[in-house]
VMD Tcl script that builds the backbone (N, CA, C; Angstrom):
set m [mol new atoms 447]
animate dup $m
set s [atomselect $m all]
$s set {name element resname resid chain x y z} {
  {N N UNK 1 A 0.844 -1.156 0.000}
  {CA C UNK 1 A 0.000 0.000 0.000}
  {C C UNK 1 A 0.899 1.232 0.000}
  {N N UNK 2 A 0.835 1.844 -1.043}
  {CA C UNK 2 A 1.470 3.253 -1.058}
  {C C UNK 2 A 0.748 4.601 -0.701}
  {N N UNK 3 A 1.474 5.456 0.328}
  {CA C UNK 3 A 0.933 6.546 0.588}
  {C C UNK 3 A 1.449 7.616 -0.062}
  {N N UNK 4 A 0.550 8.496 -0.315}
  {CA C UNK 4 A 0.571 9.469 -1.528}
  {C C UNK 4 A 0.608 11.021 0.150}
  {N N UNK 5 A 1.664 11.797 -0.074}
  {CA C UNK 5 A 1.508 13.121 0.318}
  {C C UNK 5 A 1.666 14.318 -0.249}
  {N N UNK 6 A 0.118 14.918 0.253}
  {CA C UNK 6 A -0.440 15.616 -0.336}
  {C C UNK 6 A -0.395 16.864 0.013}
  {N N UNK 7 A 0.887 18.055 -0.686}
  {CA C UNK 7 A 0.567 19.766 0.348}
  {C C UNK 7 A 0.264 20.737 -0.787}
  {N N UNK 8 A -1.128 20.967 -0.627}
  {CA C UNK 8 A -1.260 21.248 -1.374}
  {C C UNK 8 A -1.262 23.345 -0.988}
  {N N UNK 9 A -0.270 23.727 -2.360}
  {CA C UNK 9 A 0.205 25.577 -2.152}
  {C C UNK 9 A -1.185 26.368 -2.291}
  {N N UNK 10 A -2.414 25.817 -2.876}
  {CA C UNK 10 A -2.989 26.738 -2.446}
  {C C UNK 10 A -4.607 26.181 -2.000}
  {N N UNK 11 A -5.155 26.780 -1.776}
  {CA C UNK 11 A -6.536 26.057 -0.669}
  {C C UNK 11 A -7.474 26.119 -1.927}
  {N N UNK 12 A -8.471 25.046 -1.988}
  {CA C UNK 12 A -9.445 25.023 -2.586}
  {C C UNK 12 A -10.513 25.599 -2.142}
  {N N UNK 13 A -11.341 26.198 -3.026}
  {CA C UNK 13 A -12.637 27.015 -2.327}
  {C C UNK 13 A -14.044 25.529 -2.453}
  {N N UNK 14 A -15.184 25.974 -1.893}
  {CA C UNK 14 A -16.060 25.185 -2.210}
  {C C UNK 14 A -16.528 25.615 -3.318}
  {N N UNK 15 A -16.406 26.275 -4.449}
  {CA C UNK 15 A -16.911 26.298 -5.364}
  {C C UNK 15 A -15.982 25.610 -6.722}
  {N N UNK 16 A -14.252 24.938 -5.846}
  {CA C UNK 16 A -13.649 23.734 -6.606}
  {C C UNK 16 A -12.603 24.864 -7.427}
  {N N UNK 17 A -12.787 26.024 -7.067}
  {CA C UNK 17 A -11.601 27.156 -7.459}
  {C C UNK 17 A -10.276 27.180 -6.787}
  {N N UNK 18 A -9.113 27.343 -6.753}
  {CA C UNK 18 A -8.100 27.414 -5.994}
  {C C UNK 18 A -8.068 29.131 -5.303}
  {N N UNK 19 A -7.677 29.091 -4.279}
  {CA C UNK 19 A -7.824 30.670 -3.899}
  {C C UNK 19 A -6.397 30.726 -3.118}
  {N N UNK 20 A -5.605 31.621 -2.789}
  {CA C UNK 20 A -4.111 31.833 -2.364}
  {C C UNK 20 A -4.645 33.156 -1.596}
  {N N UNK 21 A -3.675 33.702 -1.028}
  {CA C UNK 21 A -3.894 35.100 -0.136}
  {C C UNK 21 A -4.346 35.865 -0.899}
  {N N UNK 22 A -5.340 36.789 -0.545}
  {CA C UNK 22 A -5.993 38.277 -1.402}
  {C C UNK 22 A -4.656 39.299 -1.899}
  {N N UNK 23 A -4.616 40.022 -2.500}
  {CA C UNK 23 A -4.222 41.331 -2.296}
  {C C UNK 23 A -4.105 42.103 -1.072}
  {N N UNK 24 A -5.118 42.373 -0.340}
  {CA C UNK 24 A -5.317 43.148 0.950}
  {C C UNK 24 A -4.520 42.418 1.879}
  {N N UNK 25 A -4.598 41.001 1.866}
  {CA C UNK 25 A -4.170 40.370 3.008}
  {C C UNK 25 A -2.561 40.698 2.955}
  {N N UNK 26 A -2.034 40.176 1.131}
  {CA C UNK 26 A -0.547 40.281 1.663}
  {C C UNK 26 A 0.102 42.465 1.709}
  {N N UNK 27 A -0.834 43.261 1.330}
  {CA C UNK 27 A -0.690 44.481 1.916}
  {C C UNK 27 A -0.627 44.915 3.184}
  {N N UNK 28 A -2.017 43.992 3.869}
  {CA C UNK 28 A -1.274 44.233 5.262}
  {C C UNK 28 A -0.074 43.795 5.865}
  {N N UNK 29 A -0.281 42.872 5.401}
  {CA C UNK 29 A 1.652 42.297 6.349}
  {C C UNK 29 A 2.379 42.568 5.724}
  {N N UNK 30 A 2.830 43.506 4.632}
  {CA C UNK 30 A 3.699 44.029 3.902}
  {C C UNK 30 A 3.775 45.716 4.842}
  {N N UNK 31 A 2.562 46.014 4.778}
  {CA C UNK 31 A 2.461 47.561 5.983}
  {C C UNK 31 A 3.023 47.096 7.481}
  {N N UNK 32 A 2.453 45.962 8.068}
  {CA C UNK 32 A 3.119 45.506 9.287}
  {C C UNK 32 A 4.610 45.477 9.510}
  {N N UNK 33 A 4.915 45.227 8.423}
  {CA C UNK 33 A 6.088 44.589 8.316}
  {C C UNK 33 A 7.296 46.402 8.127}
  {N N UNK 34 A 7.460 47.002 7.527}
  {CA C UNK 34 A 7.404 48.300 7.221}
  {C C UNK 34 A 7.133 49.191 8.321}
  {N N UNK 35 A 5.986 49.364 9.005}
  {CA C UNK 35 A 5.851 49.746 10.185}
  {C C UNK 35 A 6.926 49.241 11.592}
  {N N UNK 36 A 7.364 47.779 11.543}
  {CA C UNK 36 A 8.402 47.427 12.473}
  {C C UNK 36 A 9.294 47.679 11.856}
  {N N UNK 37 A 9.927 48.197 10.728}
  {CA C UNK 37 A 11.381 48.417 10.520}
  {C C UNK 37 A 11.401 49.964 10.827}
  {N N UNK 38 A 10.609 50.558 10.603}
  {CA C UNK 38 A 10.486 52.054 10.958}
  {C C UNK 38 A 10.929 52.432 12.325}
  {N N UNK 39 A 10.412 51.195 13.199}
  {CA C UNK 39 A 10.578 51.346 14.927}
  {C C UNK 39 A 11.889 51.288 15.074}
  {N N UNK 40 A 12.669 49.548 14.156}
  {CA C UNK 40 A 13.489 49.225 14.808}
  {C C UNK 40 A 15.024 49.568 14.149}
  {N N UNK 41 A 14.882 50.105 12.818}
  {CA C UNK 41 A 15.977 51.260 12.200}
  {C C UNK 41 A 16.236 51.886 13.082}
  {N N UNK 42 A 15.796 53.217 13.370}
  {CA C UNK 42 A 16.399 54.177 13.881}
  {C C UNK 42 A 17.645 53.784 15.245}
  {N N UNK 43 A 16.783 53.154 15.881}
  {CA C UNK 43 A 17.656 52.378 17.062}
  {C C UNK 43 A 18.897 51.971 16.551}
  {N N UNK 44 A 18.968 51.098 15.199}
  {CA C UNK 44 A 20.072 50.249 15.080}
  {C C UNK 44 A 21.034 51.463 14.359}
  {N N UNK 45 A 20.431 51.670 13.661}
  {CA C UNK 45 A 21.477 53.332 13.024}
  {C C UNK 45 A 22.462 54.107 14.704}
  {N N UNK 46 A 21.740 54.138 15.374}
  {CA C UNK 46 A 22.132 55.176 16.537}
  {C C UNK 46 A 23.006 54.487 17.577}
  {N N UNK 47 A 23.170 52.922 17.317}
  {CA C UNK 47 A 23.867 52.028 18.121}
  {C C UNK 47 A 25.211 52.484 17.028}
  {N N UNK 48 A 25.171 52.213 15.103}
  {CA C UNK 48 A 26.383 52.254 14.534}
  {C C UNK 48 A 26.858 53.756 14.828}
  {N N UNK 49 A 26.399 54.979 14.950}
  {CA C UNK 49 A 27.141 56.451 15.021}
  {C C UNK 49 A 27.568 55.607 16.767}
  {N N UNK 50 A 27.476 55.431 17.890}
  {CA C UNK 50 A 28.104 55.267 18.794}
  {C C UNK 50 A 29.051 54.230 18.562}
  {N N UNK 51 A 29.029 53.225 17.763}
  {CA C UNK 51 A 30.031 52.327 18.048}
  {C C UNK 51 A 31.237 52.815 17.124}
  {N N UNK 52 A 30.880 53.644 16.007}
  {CA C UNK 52 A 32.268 54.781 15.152}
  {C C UNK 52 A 33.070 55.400 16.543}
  {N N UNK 53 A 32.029 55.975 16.753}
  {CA C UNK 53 A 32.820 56.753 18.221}
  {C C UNK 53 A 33.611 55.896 18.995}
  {N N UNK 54 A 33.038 54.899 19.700}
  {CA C UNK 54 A 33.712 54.146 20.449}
  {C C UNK 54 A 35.368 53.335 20.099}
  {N N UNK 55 A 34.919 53.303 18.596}
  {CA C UNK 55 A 36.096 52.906 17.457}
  {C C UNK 55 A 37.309 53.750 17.497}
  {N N UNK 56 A 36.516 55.112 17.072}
  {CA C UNK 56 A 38.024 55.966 16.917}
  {C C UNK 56 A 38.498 56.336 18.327}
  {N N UNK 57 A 37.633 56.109 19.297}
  {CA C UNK 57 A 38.982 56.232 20.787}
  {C C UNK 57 A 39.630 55.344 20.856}
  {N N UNK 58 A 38.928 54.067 20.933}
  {CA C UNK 58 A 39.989 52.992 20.680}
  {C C UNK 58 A 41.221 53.203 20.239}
  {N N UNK 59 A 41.359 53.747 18.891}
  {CA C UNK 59 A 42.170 54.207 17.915}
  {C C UNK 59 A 42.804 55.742 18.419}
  {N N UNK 60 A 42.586 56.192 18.897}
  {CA C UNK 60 A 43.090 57.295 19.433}
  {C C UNK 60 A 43.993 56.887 20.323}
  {N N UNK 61 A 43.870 55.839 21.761}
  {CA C UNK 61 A 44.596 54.946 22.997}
  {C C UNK 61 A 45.288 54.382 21.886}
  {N N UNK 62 A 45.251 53.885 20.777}
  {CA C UNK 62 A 46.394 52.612 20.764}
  {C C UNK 62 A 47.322 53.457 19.452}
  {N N UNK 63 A 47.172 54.970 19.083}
  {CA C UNK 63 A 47.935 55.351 18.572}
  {C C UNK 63 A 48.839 56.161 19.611}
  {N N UNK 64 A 48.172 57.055 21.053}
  {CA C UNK 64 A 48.881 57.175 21.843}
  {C C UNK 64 A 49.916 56.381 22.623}
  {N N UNK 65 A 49.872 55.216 22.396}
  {CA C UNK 65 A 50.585 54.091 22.977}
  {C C UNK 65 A 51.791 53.830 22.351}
  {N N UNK 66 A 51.816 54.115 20.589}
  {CA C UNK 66 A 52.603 54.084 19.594}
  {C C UNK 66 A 53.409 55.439 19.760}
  {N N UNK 67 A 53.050 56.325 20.226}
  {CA C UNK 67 A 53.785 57.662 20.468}
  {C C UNK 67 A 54.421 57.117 21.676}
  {N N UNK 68 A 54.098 56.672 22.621}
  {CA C UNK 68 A 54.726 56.477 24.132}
  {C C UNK 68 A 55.886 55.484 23.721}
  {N N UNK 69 A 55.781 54.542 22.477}
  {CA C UNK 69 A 56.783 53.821 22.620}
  {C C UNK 69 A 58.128 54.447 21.295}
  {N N UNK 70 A 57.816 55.610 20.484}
  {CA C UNK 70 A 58.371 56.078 19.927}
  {C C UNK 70 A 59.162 57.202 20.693}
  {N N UNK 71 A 58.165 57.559 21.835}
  {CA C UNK 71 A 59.121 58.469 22.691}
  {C C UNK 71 A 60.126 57.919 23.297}
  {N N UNK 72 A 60.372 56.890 23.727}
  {CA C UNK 72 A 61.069 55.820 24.256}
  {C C UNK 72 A 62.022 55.568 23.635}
  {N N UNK 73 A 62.115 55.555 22.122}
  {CA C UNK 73 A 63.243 55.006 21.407}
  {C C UNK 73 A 64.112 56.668 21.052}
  {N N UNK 74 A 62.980 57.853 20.814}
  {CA C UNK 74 A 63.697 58.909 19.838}
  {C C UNK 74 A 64.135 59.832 21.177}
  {N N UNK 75 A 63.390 59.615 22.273}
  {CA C UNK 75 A 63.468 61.003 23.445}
  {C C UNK 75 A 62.382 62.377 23.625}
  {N N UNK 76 A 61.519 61.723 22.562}
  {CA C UNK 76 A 60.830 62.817 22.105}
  {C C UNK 76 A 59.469 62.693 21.772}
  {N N UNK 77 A 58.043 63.325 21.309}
  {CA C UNK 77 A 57.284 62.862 20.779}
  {C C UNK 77 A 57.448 63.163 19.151}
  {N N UNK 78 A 57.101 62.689 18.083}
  {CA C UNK 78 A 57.210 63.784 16.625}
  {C C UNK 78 A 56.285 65.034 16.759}
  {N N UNK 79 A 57.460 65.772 16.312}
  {CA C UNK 79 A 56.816 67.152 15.903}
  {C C UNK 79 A 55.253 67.109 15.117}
  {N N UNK 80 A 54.603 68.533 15.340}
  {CA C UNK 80 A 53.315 68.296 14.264}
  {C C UNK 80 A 53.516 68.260 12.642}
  {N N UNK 81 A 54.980 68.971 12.504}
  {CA C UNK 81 A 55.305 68.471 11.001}
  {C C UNK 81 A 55.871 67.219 10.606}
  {N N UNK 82 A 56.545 66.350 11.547}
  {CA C UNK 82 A 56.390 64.976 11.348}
  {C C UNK 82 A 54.996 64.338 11.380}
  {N N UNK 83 A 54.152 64.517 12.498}
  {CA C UNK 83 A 52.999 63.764 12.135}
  {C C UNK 83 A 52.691 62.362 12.577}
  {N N UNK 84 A 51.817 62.293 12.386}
  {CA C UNK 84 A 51.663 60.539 12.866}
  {C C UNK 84 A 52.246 59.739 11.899}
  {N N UNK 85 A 52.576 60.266 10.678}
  {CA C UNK 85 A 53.554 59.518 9.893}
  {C C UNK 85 A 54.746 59.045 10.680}
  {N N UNK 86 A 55.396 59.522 11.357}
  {CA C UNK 86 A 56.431 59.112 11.748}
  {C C UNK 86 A 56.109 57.719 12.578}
  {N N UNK 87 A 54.955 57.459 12.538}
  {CA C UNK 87 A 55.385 56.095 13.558}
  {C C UNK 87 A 54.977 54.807 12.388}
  {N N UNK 88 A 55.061 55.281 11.504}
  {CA C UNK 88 A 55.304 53.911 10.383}
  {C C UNK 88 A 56.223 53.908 9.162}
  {N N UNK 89 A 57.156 55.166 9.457}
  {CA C UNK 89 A 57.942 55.483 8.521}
  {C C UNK 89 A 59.017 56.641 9.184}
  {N N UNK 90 A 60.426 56.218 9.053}
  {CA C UNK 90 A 61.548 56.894 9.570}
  {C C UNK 90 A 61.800 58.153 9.003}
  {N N UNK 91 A 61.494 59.508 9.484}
  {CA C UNK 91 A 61.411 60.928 9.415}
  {C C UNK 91 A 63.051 61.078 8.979}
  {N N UNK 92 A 63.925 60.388 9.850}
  {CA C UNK 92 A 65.683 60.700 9.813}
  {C C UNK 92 A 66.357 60.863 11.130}
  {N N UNK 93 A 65.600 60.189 11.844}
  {CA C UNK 93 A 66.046 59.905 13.340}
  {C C UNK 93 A 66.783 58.566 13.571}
  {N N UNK 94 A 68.023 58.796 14.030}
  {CA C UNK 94 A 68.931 57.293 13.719}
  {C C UNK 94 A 68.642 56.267 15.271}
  {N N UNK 95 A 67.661 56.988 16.067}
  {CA C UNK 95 A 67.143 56.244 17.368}
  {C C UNK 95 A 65.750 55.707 16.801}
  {N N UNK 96 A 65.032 55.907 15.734}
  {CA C UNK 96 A 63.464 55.198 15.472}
  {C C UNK 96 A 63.813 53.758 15.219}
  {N N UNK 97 A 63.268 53.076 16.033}
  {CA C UNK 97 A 63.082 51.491 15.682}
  {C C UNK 97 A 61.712 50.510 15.498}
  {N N UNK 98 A 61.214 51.481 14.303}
  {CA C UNK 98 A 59.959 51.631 14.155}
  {C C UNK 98 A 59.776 50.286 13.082}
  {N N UNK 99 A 58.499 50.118 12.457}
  {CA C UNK 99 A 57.646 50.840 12.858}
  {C C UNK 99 A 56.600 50.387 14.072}
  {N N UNK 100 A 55.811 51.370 14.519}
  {CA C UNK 100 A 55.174 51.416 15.873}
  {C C UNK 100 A 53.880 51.070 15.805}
  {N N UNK 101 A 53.483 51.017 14.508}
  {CA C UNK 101 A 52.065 50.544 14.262}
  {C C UNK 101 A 52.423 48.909 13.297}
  {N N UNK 102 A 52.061 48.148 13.514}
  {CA C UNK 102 A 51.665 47.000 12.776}
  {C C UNK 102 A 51.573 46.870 11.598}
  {N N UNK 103 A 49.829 47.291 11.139}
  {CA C UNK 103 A 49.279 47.715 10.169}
  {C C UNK 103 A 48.922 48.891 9.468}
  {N N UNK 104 A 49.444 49.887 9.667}
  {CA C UNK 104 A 50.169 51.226 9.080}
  {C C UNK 104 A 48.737 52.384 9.968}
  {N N UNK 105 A 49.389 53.317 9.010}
  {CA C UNK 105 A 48.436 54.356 9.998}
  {C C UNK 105 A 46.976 54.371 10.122}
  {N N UNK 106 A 46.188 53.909 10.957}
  {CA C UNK 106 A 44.596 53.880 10.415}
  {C C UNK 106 A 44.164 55.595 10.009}
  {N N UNK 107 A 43.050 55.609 9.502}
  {CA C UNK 107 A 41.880 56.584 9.261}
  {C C UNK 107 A 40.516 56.379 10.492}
  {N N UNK 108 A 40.150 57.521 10.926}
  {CA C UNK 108 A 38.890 57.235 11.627}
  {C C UNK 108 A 37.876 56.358 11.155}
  {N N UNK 109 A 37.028 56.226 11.761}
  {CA C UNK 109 A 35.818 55.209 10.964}
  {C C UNK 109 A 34.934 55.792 10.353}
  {N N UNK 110 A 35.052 57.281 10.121}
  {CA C UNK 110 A 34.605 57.812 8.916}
  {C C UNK 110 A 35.428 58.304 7.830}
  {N N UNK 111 A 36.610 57.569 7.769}
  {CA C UNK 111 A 37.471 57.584 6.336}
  {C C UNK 111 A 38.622 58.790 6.558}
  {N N UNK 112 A 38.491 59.591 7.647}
  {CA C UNK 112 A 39.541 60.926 7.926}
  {C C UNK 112 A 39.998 60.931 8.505}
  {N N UNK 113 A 41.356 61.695 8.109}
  {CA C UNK 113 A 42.976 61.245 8.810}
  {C C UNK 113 A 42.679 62.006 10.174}
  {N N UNK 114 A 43.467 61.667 11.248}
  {CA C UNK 114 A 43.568 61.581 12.439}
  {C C UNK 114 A 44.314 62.630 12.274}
  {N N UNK 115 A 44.213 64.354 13.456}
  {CA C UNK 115 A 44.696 65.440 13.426}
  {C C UNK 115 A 45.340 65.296 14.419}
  {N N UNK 116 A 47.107 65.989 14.704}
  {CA C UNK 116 A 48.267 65.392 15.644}
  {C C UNK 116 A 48.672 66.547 15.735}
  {N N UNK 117 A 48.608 67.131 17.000}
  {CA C UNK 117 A 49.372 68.514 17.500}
  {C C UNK 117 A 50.356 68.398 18.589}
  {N N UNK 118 A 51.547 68.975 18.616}
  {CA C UNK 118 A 52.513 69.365 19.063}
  {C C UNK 118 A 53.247 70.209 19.250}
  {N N UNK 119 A 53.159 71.104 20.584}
  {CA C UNK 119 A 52.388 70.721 21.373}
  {C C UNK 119 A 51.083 70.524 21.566}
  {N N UNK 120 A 50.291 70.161 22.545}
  {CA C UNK 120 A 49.348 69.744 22.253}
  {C C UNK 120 A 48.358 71.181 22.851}
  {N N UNK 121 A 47.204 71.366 23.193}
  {CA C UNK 121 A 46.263 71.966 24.004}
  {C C UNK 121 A 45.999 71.120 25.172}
  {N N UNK 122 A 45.786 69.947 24.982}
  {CA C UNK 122 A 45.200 69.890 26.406}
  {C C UNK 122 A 45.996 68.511 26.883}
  {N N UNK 123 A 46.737 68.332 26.278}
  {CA C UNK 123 A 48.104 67.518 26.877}
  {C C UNK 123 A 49.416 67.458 25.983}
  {N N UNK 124 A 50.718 66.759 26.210}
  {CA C UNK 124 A 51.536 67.193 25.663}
  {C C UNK 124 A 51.586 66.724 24.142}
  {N N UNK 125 A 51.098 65.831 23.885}
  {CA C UNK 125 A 50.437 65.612 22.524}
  {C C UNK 125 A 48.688 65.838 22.327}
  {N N UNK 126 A 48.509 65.837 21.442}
  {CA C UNK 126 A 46.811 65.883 21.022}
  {C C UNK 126 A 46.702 64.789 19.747}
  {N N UNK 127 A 45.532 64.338 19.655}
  {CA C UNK 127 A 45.212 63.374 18.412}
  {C C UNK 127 A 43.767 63.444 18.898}
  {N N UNK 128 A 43.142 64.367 17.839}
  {CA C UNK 128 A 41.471 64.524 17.303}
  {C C UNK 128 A 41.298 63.590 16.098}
  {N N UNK 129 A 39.877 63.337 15.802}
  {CA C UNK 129 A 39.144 63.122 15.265}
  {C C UNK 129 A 37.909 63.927 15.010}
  {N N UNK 130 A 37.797 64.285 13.986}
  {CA C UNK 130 A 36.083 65.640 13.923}
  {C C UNK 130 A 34.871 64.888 13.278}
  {N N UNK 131 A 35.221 64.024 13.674}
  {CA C UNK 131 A 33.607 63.145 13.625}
  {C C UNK 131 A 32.884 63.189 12.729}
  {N N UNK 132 A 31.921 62.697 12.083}
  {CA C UNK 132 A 31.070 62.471 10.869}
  {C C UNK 132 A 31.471 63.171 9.813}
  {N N UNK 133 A 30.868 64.451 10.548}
  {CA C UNK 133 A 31.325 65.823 9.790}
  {C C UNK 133 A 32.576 65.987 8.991}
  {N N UNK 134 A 33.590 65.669 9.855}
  {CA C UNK 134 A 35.018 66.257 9.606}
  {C C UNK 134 A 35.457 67.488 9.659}
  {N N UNK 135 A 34.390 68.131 10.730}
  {CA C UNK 135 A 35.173 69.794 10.496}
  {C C UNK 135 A 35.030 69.428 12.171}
  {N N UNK 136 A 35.457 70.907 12.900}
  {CA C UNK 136 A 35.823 71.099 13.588}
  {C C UNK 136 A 34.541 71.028 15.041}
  {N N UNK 137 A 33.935 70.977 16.080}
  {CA C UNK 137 A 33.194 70.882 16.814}
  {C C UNK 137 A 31.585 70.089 16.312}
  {N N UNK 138 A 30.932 70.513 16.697}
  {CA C UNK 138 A 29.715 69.306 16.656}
  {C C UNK 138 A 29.122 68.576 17.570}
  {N N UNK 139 A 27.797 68.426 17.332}
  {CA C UNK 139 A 27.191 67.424 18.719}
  {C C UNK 139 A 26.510 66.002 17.649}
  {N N UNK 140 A 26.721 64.911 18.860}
  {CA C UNK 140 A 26.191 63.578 18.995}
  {C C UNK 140 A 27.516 62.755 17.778}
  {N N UNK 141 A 26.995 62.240 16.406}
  {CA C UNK 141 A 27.618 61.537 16.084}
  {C C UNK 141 A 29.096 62.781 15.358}
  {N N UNK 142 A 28.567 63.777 15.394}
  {CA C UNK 142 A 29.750 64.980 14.500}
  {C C UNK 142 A 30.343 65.716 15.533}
  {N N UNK 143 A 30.517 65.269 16.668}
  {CA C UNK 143 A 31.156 65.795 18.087}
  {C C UNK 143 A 33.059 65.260 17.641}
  {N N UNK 144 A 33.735 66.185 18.042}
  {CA C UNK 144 A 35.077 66.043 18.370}
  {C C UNK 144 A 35.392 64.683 19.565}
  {N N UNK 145 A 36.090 63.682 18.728}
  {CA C UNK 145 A 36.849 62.884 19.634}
  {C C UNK 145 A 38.251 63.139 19.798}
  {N N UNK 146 A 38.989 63.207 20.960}
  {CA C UNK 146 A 40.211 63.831 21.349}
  {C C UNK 146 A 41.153 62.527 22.515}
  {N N UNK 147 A 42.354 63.031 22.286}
  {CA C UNK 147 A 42.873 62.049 23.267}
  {C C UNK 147 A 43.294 62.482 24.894}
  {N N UNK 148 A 42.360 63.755 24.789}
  {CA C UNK 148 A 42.373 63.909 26.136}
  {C C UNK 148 A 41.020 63.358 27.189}
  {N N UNK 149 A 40.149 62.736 26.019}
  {CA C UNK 149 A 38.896 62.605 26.611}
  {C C UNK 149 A 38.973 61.500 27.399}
}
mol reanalyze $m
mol bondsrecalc $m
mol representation Tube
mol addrep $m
C-alpha cells in the first residue's frame, strides 16, 4: 500500500476554485512589516554612530601608545610636522626602531585622517578626530573625539 503526500500551495474554495492570499491580506503584512522596521531602524542606526565613536577612541589609545613607545626610542614625541607619519615610517632619526604601528596608519571610521598637535592643548600631545562631519566641533555623532577625553 502506497501513501501518496499531499501539500497542497494553495486552498481550494467550495466552489472547486483554488484561492491563495488576497491582495489586501498580503498588503497588510507588507504595511506591518514596514511599520516594524520604521521602529526598529532608527535604534540600530544610533547604536552604529556610537560604536564609530567608540572605534576611533579605541584608535586614538592605541595610537597614543605608539607615540609612548616612539618616545622611548627617539626622546621625544614627533613634531606636528612629522605627524603621525612618523610612527610607520623613519622621518631621519637614527634612534626610530619603528615601525610602531603594525598595520600602518589607520583613518577614523569615517574615512579621515587623524589630526596630531605638538604641542598639544590639552596635553603634551593631542590626536582629534572631527567626527562624521570632519570639520571642527559638533554634537552627537559629528562631536570632536580627542585624546584627552
Amino acid at each position: 500500500m502506497k501513501s501518496r503526500i499531499h501539500l497542497p500551495a494553495l486552498r481550494e474554495s467550495a466552489g472547486g476554485r483554488q484561492s491563495g492570499f488576497s491582495l489586501i491580506e498580503l498588503l497588510i503584512v507588507m504595511v506591518i512589516l514596514g511599520l516594524l522596521a520604521s521602529l526598529v531602524g532608527p535604534k540600530m542606526f544610533s547604536k552604529l554612530g556610537m560604536a564609530k565613536q567608540k572605534t576611533a577612541q579605541t584608535q586614538i589609545e592605541m595610537l597614543m601608545t605608539a607615540l609612548d613607545s616612539y618616545r622611548l626610542d627617539v626622546g621625544r614625541y614627533p613634531s606636528s610636522q612629522e605627524g603621525l607619519e612618523a610612527l610607520v615610517r623613519n622621518t631621519g632619526n637614527d634612534k626610530w626602531h619603528g615601525p610602531y604601528l603594525a598595520k600602518g596608519l589607520p583613518k577614523d571610521p569615517w574615512g579621515n585622517k587623524y589630526h596630531y598637535q605638538n604641542p598639544g592643548e590639552h596635553g603634551e600631545v593631542d590626536i582629534t578626530s572631527y567626527g562624521a562631519d570632519g570639520t571642527s566641533g559638533g554634537e552627537g555623532e559629528n562631536a570632536d573625539i580627542g585624546s584627552w577625553q
